[in-house]
Structure formats: structure tokens, C-alpha cells
C-alpha positions in Angstrom: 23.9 34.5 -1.8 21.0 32.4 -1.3 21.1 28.1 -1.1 17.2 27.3 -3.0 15.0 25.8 -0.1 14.8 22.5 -2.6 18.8 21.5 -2.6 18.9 19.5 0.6 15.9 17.6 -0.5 17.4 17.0 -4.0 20.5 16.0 -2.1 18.3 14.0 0.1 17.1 12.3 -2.7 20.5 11.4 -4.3 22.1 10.5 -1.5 19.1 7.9 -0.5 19.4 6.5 -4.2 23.1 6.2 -4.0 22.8 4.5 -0.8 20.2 2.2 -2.7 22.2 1.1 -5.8 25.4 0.8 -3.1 23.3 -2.1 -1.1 21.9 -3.6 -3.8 25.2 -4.0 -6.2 27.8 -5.1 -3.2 24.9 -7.5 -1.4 25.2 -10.7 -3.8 29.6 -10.0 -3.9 29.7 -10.0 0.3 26.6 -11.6 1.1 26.8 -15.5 2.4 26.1 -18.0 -0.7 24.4 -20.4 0.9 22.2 -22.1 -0.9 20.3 -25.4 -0.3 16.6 -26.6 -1.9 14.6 -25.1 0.5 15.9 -21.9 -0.4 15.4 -22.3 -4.1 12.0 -23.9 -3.9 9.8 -21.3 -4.3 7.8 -19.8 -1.4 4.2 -19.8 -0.2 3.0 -18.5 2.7 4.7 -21.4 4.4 3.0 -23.9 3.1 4.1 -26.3 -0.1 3.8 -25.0 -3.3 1.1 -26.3 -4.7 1.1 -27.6 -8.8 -0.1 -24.5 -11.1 -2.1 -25.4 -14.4 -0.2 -23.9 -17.4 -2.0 -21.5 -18.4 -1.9 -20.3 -14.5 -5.2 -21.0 -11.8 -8.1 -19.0 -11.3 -8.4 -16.6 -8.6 -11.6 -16.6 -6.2 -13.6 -13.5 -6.4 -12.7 -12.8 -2.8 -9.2 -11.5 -4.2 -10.6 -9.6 -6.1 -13.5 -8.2 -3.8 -10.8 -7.6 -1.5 -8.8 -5.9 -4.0 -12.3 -3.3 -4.7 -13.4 -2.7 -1.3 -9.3 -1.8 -0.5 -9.1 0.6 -3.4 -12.5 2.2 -2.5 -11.5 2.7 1.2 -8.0 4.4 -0.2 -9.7 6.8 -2.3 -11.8 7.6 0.1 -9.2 8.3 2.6 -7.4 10.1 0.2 -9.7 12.9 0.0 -9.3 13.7 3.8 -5.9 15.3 2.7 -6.9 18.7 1.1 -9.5 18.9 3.2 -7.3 19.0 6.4 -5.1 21.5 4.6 -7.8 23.8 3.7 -9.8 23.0 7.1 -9.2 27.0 7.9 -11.1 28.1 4.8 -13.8 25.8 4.5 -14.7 27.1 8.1 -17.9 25.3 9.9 -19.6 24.0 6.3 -16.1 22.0 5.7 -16.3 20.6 8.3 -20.0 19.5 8.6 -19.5 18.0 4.6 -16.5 16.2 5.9 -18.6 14.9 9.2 -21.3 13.6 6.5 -18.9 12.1 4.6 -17.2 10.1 7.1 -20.3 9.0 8.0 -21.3 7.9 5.1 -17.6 6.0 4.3 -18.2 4.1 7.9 -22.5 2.9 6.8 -20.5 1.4 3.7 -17.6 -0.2 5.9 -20.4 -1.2 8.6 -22.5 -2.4 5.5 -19.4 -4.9 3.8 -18.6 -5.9 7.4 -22.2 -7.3 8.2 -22.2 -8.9 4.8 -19.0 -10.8 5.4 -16.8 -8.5 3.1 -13.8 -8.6 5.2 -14.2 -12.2 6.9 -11.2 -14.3 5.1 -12.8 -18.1 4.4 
């Protein structure tokens, strides 16, 4: 008789979740309870929170720009992934496409450094 190739991983699995819900439910019971106002205050980088308005602050557009250029970068590192597992196939034109595009991915990163994109102010 056979075991199916995918049992230890599904036992993997379980076991890692158990282990999970196991830390998380007996942490608060044994855990130190220790609390004092710095630890209830709420956190900030290390600085003092700062007053929010009600209906919550505005966000510069460097989050956000941040946010786009981080997202375009993972997508485009993404696509490296089936090409290195079908590198064998694609033969010498896979490879010269993927040359072309990684050249074209570091002009862009080149481009948003020059500009500032990635400088933090």
C-alpha cells in the first residue's frame, strides 16, 4: 500500500495550525499581566501619538507613490518565476526576452530613483 505524496504536507499543515491556535489561546492565561500606561498608549514609531481629526488625517501622496512603485516592482518580480521554471524550453529566445525585460524593469527603477521616488522626506 501506498502513503499519497501530499499527507505529510497536509500533516505539516495541521500540525503548524495546531501549534498556532495552542500559542495564541494559552499566551494571555500564562503570559505576565503587566500592564502600565505606556503599554496601553498606543504606539508610533516611537514617537508620541499625535491627535487624529475624526473623520481620520490625510495621507501624503508619497504613501501612496510608495505603495505603486512597490506593487509594480512585485509584479514584475513575479513574472521571473515561470520563466525560471520553464528556462529549459524557452531555450536562448527565453532567455534574451527575459535579459530585455530586466533591463527594461532596472531603466524604470534607475528612472524613479533619479526622480526622488524612493528618497523618504
Amino acid at each position: 500500500m501506498t502513503v499519497n505524496p501530499y499527507v505529510p504536507i497536509v500533516g505539516l499543515l495541521i500540525l503548524g495550525a495546531l501549534f498556532a491556535l495552542f500559542s495564541v489561546s494559552v499566551a494571555p492565561i500564562v503570559g505576565p499581566k503587566r500592564y502600565n500606561r505606556a503599554k496601553l498608549d498606543a504606539y508610533e514609531c516611537g514617537i508620541e501619538p499625535a491627535p487624529q481629526p475624526i473623520g481620520g488625517g490625510r495621507f501624503p501622496v508619497k504613501f501612496y507613490l510608495t505603495a505603486m512603485l512597490f506593487i509594480i516592482f512585485d509584479i514584475e518580480t513575479i513574472f521571473l518565476y515561470p520563466w525560471a521554471v520553464s528556462f529549459d524550453v524557452l531555450g536562448l529566445f527565453g532567455f534574451v526576452e527575459m535579459v530585455l525585460f530586466i533591463v527594461t524593469v532596472f531603466i524604470a527603477y534607475a528612472y524613479v530613483w533619479r526622480r526622488g521616488g524612493l528618497n523618504w522626506d
